[in-house]
CHARMM-style PDB file with segment names, atoms N, HN, CA, C and O in Angstrom:
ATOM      1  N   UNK     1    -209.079 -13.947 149.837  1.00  0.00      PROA
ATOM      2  CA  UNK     1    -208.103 -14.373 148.870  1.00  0.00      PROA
ATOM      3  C   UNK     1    -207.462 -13.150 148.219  1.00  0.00      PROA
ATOM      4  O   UNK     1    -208.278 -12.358 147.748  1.00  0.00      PROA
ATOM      5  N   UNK     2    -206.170 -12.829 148.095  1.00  0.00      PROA
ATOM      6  HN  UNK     2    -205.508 -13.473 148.478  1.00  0.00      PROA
ATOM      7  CA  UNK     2    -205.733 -11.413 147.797  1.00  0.00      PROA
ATOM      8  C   UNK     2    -205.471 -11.801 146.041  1.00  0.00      PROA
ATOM      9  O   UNK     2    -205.263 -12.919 145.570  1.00  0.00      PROA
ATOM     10  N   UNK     3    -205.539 -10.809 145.485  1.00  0.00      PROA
ATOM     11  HN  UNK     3    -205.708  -9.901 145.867  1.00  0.00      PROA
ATOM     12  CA  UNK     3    -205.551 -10.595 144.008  1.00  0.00      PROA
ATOM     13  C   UNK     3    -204.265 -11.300 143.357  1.00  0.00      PROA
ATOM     14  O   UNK     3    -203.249 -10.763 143.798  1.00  0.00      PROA
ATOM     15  N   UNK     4    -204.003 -12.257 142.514  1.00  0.00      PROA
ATOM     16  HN  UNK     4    -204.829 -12.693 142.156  1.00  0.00      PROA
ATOM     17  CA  UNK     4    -202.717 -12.512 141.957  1.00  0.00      PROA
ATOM     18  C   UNK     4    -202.296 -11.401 140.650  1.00  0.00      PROA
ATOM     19  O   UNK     4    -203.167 -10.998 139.878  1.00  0.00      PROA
ATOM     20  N   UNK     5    -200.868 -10.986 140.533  1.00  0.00      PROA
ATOM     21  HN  UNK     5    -200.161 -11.313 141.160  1.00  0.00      PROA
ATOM     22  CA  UNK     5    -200.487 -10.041 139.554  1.00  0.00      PROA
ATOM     23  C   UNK     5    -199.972 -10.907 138.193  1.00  0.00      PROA
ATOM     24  O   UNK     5    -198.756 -10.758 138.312  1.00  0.00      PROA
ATOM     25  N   UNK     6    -200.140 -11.637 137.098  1.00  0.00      PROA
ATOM     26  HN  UNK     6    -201.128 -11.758 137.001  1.00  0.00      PROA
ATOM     27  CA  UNK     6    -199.385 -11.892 135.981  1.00  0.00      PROA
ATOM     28  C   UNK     6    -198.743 -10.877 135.902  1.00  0.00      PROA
ATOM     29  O   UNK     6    -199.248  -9.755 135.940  1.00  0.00      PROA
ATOM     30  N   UNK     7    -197.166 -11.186 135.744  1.00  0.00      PROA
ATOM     31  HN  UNK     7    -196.755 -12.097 135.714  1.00  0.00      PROA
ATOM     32  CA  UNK     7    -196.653 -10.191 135.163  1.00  0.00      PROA
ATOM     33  C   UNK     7    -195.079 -10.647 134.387  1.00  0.00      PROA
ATOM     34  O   UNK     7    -194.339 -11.543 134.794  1.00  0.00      PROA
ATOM     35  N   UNK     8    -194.861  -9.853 133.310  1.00  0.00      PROA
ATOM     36  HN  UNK     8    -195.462  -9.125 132.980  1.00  0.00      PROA
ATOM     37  CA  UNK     8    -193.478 -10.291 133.035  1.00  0.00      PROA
ATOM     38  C   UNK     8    -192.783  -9.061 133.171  1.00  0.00      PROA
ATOM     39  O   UNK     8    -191.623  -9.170 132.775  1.00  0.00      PROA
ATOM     40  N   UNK     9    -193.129  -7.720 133.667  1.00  0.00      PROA
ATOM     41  HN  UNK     9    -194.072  -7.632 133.988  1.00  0.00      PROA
ATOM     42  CA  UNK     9    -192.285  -6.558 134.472  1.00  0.00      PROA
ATOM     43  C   UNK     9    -192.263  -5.725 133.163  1.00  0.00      PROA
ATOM     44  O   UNK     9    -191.403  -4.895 132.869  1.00  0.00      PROA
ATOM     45  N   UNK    10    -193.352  -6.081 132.418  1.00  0.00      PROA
ATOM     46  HN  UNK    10    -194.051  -6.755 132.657  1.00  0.00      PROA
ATOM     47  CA  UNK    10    -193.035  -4.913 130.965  1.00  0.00      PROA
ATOM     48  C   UNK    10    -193.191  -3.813 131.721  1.00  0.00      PROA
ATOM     49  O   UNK    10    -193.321  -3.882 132.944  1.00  0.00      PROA
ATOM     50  N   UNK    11    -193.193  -2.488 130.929  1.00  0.00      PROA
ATOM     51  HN  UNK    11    -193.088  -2.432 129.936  1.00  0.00      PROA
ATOM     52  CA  UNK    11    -193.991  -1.349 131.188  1.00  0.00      PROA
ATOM     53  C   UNK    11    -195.396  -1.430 132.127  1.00  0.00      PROA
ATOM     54  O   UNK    11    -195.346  -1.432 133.357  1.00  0.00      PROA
ATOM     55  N   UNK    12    -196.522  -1.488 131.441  1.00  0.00      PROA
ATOM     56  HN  UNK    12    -196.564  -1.486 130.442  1.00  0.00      PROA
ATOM     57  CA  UNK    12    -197.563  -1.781 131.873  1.00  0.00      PROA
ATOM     58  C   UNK    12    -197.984  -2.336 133.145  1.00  0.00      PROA
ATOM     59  O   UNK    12    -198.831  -1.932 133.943  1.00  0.00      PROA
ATOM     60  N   UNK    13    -196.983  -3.654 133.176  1.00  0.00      PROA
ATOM     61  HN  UNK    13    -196.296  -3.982 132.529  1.00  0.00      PROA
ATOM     62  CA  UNK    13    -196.722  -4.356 134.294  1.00  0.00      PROA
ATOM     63  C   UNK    13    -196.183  -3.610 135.756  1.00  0.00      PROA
ATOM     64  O   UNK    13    -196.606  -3.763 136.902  1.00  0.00      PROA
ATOM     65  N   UNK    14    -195.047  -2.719 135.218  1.00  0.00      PROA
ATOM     66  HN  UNK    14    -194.703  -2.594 134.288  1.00  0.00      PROA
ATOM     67  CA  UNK    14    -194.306  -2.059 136.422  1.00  0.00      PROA
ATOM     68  C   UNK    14    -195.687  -0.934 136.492  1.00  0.00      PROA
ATOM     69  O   UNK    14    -195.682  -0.273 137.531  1.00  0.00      PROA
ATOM     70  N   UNK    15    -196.668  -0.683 135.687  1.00  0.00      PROA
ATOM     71  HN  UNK    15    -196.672  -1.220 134.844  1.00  0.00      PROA
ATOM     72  CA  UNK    15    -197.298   0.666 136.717  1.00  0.00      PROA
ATOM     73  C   UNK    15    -198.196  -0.142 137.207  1.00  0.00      PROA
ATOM     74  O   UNK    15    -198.394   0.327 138.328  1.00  0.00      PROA
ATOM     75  N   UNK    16    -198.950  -1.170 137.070  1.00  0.00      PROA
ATOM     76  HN  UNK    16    -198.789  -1.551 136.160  1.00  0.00      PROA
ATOM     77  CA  UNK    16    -200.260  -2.054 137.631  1.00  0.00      PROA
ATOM     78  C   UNK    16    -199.637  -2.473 139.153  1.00  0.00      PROA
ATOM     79  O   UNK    16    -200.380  -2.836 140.065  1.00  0.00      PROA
ATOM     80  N   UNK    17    -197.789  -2.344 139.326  1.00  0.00      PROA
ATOM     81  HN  UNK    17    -197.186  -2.050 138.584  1.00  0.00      PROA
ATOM     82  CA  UNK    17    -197.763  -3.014 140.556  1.00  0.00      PROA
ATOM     83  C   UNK    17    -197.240  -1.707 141.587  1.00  0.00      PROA
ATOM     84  O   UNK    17    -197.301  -1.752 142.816  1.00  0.00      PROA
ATOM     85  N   UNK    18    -196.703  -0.514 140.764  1.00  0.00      PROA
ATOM     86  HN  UNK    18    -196.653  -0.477 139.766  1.00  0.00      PROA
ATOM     87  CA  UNK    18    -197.212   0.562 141.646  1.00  0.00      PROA
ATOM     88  C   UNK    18    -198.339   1.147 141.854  1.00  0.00      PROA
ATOM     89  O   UNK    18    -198.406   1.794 142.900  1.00  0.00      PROA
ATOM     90  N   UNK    19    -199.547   1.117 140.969  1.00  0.00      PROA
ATOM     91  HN  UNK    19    -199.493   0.592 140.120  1.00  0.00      PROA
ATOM     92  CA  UNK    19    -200.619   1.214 141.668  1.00  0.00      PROA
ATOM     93  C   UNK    19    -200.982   0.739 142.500  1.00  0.00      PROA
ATOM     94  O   UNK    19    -201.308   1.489 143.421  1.00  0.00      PROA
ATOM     95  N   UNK    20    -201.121  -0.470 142.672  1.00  0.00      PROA
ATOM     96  HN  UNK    20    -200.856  -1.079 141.924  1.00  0.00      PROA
ATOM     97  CA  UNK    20    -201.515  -1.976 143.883  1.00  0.00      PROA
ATOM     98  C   UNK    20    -200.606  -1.127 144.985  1.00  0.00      PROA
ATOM     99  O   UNK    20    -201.075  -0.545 145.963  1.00  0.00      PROA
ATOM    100  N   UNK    21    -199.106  -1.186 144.586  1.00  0.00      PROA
ATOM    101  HN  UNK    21    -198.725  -1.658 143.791  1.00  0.00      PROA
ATOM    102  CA  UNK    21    -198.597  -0.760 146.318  1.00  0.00      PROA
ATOM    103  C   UNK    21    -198.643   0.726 146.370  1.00  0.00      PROA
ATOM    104  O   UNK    21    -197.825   1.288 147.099  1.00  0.00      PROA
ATOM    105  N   UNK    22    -199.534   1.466 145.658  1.00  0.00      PROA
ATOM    106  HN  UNK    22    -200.198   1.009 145.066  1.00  0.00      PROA
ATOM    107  CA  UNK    22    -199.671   3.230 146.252  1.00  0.00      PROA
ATOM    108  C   UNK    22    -200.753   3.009 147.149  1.00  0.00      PROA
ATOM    109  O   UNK    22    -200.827   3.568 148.243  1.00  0.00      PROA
ATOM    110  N   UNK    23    -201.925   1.889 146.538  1.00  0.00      PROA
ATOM    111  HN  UNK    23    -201.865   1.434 145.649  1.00  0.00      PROA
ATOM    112  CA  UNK    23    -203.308   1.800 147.273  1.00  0.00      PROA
ATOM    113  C   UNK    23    -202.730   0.437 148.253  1.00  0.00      PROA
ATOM    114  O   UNK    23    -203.659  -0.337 148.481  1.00  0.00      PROA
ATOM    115  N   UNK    24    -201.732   0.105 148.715  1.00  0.00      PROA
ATOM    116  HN  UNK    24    -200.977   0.734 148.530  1.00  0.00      PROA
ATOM    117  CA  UNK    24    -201.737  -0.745 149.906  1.00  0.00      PROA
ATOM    118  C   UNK    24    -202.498  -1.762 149.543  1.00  0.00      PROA
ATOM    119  O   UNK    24    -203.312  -2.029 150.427  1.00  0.00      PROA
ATOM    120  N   UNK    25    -202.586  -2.552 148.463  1.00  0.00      PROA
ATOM    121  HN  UNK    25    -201.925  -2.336 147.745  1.00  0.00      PROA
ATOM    122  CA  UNK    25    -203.682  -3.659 148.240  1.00  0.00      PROA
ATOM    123  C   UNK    25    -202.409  -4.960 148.348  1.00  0.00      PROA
ATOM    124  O   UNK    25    -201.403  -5.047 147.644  1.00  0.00      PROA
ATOM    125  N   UNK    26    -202.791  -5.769 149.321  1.00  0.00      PROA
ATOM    126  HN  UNK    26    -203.608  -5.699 149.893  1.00  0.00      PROA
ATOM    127  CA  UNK    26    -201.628  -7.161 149.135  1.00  0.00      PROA
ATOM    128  C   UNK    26    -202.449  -7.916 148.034  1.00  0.00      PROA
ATOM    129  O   UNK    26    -203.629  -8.067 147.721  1.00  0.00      PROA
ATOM    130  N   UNK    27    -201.033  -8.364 147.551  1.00  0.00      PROA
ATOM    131  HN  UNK    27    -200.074  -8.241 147.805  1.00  0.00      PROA
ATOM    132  CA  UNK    27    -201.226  -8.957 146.308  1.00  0.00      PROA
ATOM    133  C   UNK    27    -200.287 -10.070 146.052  1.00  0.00      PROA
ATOM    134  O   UNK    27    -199.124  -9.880 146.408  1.00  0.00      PROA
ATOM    135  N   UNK    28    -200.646 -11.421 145.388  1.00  0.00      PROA
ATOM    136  HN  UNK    28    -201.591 -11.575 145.099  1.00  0.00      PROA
ATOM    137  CA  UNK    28    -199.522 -12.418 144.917  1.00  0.00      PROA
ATOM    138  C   UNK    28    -199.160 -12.156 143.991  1.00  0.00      PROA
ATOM    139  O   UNK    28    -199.944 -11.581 143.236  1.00  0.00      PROA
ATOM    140  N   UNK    29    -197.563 -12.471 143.457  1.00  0.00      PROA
ATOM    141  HN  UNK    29    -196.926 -12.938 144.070  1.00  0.00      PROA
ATOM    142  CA  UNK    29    -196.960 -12.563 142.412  1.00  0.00      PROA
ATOM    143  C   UNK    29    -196.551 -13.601 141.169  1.00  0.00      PROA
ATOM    144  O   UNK    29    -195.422 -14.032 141.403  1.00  0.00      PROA
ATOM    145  N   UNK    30    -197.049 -14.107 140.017  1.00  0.00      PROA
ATOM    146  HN  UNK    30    -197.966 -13.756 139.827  1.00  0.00      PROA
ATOM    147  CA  UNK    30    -196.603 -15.006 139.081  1.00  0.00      PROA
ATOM    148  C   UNK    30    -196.316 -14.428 137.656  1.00  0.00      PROA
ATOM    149  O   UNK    30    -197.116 -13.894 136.887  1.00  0.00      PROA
ATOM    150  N   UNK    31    -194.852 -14.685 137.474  1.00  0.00      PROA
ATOM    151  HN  UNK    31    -194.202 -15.119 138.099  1.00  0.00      PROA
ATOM    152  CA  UNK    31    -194.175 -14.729 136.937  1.00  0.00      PROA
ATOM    153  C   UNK    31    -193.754 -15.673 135.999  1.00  0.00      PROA
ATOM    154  O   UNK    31    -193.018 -15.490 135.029  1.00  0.00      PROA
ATOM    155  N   UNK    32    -194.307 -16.733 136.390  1.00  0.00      PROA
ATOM    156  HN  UNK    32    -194.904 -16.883 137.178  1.00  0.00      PROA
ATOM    157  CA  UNK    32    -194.292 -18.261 135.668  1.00  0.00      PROA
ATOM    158  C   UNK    32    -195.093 -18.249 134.421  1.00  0.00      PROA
ATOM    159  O   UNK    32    -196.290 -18.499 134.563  1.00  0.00      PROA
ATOM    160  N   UNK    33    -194.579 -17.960 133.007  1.00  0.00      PROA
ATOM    161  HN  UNK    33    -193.606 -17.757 132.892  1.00  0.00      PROA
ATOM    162  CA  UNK    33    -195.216 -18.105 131.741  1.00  0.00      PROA
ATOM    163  C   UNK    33    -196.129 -19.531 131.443  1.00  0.00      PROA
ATOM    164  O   UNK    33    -197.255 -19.623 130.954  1.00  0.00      PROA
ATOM    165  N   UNK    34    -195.397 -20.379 131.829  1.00  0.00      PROA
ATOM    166  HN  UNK    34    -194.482 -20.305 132.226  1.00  0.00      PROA
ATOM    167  CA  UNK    34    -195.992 -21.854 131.722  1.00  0.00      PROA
ATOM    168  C   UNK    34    -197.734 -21.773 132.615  1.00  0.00      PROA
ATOM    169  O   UNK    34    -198.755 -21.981 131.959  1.00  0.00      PROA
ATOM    170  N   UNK    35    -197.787 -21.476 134.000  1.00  0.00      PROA
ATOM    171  HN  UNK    35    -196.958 -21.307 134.533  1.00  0.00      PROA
ATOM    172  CA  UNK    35    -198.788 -20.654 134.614  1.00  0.00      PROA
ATOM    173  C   UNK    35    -199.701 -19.804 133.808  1.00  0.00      PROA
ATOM    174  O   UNK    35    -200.904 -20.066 133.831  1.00  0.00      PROA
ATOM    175  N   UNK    36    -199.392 -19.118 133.317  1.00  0.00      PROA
ATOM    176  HN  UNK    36    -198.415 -18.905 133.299  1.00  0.00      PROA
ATOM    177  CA  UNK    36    -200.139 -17.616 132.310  1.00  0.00      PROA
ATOM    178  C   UNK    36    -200.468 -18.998 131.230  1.00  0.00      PROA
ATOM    179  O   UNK    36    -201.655 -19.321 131.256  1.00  0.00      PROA
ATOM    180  N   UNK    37    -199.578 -19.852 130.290  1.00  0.00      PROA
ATOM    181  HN  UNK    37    -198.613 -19.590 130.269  1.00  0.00      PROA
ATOM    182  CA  UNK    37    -200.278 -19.881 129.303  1.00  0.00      PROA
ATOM    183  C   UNK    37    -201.593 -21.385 130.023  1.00  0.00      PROA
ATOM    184  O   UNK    37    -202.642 -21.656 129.439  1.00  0.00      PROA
ATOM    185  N   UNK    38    -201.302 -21.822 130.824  1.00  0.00      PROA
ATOM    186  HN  UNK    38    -200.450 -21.602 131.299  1.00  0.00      PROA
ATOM    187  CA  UNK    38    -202.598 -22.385 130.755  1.00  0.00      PROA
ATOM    188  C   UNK    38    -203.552 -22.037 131.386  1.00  0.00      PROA
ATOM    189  O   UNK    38    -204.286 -22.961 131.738  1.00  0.00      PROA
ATOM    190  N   UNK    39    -203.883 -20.898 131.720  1.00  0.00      PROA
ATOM    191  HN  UNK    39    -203.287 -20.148 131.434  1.00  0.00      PROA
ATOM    192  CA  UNK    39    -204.807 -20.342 132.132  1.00  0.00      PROA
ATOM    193  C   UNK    39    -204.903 -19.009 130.991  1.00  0.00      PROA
ATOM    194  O   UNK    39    -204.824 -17.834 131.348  1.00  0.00      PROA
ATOM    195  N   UNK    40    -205.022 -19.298 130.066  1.00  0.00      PROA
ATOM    196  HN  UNK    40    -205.085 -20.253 129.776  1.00  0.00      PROA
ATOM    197  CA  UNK    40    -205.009 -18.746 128.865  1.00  0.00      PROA
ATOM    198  C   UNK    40    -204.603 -17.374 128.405  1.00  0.00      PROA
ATOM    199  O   UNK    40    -205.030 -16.693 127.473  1.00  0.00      PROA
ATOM    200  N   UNK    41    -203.616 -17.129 129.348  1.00  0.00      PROA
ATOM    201  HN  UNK    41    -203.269 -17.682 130.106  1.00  0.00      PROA
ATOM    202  CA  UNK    41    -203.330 -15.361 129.708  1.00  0.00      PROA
ATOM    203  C   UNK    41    -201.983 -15.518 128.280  1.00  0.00      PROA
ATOM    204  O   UNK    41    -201.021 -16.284 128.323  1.00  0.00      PROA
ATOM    205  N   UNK    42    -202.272 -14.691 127.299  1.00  0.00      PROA
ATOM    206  HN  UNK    42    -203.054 -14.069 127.264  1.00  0.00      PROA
ATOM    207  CA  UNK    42    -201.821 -14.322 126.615  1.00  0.00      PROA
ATOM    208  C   UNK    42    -201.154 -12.818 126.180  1.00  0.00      PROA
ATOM    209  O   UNK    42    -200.479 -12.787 125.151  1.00  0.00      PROA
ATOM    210  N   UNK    43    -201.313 -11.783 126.834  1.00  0.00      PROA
ATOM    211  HN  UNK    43    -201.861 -11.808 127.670  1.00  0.00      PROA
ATOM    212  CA  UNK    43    -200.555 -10.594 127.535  1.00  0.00      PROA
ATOM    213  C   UNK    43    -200.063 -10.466 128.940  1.00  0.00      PROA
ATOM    214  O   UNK    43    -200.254 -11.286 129.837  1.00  0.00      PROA
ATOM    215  N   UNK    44    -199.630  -9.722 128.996  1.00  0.00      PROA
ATOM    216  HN  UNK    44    -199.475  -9.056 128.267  1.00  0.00      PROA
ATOM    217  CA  UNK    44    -199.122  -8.973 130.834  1.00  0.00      PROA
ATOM    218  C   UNK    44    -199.751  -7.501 130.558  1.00  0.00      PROA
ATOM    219  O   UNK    44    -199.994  -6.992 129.464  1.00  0.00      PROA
ATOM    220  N   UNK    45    -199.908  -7.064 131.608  1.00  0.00      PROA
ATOM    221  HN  UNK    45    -199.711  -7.478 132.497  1.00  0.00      PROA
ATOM    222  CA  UNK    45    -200.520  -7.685 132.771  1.00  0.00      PROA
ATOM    223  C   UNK    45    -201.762  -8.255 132.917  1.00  0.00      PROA
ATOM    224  O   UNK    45    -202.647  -8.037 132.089  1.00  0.00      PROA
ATOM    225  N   UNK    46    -201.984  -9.184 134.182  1.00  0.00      PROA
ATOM    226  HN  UNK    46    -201.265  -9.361 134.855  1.00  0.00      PROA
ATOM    227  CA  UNK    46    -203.375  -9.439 134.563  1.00  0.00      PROA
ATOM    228  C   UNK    46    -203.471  -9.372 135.637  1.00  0.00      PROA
ATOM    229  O   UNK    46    -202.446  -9.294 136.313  1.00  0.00      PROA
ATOM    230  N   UNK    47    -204.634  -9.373 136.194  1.00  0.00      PROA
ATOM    231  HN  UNK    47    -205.467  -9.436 135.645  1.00  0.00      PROA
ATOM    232  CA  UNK    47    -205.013  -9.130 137.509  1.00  0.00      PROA
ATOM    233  C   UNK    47    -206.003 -10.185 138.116  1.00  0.00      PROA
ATOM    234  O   UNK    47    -207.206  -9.996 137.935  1.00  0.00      PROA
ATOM    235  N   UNK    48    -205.682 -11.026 138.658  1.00  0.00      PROA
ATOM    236  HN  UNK    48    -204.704 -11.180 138.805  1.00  0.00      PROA
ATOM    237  CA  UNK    48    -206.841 -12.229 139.164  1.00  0.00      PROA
ATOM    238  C   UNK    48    -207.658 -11.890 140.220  1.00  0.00      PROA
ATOM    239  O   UNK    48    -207.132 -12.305 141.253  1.00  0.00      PROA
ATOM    240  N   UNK    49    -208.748 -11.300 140.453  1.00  0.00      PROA
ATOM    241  HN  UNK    49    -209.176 -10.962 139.614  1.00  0.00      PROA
ATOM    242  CA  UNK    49    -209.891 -10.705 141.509  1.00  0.00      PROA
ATOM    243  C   UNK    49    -210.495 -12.292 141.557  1.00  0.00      PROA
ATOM    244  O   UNK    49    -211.000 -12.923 140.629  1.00  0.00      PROA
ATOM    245  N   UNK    50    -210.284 -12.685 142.858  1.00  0.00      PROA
ATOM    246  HN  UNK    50    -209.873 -12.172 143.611  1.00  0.00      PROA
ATOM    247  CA  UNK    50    -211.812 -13.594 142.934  1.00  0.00      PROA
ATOM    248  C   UNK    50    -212.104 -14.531 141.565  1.00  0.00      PROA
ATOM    249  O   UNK    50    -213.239 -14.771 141.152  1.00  0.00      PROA
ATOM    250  N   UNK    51    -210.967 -14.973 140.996  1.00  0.00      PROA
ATOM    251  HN  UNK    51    -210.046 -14.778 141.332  1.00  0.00      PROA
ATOM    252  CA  UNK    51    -211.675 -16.143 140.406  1.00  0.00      PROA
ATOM    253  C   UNK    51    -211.589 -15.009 138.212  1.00  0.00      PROA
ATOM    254  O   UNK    51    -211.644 -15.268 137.010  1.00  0.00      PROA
ATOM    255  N   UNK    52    -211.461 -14.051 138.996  1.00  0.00      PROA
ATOM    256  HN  UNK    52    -211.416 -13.841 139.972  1.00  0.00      PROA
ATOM    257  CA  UNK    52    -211.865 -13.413 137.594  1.00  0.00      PROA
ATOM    258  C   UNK    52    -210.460 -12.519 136.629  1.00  0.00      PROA
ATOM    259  O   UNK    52    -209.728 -11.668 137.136  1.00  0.00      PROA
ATOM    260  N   UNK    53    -210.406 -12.864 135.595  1.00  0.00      PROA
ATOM    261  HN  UNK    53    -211.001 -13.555 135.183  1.00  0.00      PROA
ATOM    262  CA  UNK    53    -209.059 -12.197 135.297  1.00  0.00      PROA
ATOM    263  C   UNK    53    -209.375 -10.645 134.347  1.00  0.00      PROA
ATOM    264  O   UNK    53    -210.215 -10.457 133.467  1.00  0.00      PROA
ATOM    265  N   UNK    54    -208.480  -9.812 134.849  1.00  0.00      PROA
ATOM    266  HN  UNK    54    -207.798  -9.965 135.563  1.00  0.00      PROA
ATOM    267  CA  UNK    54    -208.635  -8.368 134.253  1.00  0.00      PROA
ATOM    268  C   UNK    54    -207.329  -8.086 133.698  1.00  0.00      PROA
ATOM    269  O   UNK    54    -206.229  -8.242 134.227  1.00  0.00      PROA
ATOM    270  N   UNK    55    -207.630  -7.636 132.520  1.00  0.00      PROA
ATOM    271  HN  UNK    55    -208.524  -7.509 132.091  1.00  0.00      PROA
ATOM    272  CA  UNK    55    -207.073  -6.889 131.764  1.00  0.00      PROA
ATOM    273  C   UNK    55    -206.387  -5.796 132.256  1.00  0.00      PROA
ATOM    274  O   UNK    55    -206.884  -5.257 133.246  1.00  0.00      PROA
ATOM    275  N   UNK    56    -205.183  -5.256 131.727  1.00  0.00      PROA
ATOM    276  HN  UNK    56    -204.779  -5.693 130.923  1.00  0.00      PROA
ATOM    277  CA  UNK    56    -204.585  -4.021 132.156  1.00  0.00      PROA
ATOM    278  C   UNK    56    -205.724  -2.363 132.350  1.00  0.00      PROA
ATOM    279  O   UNK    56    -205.864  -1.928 133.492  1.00  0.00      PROA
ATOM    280  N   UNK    57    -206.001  -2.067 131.875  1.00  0.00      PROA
ATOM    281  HN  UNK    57    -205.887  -2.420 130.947  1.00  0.00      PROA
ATOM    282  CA  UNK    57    -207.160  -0.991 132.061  1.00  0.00      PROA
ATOM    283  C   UNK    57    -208.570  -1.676 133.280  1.00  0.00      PROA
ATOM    284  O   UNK    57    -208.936  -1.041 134.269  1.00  0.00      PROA
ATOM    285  N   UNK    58    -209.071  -2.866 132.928  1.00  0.00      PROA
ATOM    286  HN  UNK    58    -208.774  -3.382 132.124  1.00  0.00      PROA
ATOM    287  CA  UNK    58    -209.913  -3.344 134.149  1.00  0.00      PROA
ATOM    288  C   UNK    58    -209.469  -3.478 135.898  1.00  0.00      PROA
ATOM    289  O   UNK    58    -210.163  -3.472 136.915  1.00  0.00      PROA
ATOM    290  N   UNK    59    -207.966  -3.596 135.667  1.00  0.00      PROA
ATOM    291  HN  UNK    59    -207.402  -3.600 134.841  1.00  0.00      PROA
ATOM    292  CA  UNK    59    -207.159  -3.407 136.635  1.00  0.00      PROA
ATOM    293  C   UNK    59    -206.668  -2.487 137.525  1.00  0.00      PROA
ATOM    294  O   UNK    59    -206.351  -2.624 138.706  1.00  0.00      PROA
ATOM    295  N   UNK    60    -206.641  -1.324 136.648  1.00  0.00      PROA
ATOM    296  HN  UNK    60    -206.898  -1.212 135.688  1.00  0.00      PROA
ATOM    297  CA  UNK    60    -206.664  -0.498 136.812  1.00  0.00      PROA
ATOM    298  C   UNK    60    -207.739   0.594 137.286  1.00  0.00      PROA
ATOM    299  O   UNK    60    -207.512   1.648 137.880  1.00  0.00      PROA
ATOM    300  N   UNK    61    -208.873   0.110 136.901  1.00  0.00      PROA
ATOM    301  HN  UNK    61    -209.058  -0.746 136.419  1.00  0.00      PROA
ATOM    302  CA  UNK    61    -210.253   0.529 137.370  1.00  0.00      PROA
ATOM    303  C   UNK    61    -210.283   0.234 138.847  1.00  0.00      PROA
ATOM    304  O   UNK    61    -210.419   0.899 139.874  1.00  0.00      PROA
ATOM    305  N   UNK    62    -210.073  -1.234 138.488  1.00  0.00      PROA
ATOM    306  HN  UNK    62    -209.962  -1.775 137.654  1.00  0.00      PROA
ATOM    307  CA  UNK    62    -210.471  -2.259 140.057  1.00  0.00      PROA
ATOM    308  C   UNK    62    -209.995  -1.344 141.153  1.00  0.00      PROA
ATOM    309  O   UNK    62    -210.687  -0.667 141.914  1.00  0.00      PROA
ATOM    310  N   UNK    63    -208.314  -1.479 141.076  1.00  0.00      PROA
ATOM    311  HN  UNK    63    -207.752  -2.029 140.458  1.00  0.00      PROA
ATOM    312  CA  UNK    63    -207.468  -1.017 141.648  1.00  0.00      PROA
ATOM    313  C   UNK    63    -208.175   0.578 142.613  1.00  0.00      PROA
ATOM    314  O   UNK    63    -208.340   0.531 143.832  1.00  0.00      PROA
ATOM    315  N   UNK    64    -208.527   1.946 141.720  1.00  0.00      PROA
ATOM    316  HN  UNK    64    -208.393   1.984 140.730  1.00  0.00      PROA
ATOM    317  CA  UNK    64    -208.960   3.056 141.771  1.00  0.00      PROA
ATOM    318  C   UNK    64    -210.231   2.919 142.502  1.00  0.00      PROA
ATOM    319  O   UNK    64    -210.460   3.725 143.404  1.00  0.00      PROA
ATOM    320  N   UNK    65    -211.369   1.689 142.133  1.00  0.00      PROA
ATOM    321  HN  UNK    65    -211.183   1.034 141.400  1.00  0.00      PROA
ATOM    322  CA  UNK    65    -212.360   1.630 143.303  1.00  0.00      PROA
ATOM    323  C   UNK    65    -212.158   1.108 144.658  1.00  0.00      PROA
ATOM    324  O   UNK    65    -212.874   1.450 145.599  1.00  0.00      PROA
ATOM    325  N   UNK    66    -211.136   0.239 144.763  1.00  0.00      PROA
ATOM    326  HN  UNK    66    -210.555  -0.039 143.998  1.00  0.00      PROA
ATOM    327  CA  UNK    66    -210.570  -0.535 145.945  1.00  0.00      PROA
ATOM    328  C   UNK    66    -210.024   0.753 147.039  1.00  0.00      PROA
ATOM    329  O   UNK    66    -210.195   0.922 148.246  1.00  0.00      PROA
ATOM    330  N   UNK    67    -209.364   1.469 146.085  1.00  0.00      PROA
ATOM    331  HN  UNK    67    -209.225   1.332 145.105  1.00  0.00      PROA
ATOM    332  CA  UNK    67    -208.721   2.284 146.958  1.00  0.00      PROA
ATOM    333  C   UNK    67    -209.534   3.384 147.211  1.00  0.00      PROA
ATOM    334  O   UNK    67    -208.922   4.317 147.733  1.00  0.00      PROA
ATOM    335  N   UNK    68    -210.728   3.576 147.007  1.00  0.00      PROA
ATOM    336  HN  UNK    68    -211.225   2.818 146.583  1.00  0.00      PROA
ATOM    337  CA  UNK    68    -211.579   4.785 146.971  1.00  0.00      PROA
ATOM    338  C   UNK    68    -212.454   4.321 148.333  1.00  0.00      PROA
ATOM    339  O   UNK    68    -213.193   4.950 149.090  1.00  0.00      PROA
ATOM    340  N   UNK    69    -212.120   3.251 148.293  1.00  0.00      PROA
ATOM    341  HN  UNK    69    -211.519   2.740 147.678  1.00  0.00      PROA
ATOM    342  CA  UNK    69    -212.992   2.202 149.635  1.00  0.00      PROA
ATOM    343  C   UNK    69    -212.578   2.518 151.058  1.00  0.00      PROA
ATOM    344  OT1 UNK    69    -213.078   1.901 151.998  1.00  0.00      PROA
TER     345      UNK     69
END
């Protein structure tokens, strides 16, 4: 299952999705606020691993071990 990106293209947002495509990680895209708020995502970005949602910095972690792989 490849990682979904929340995003509304803030700042933050635009570097979480050049990281993902520096490390070649496929990834889905939602953009859909209505989406984010019922799944209780109340910032951008997030990162959906497997069921699990990360925070901008956890994402960023993820991201750095994935690609260290």
């Amino acid at each position: 299952m490849k990682p979904i990106l929340y995003t509304t293209h803030c700042p933050k947002c635009n570097v979480l999705t050049m990281k993902l495509n520096a490390a070649n990680i496929e990834y889905d895209v939602c953009e859909d606020t209505e989406v984010m708020e019922n799944k209780k995502i109340t910032y951008a970005p997030m990162l959906e691993v497997e069921g699990q949602l990360l925070d901008f910095g956890q994402a960023i972690k993820w991201v750095g071990e994935h690609n260290a792989n």
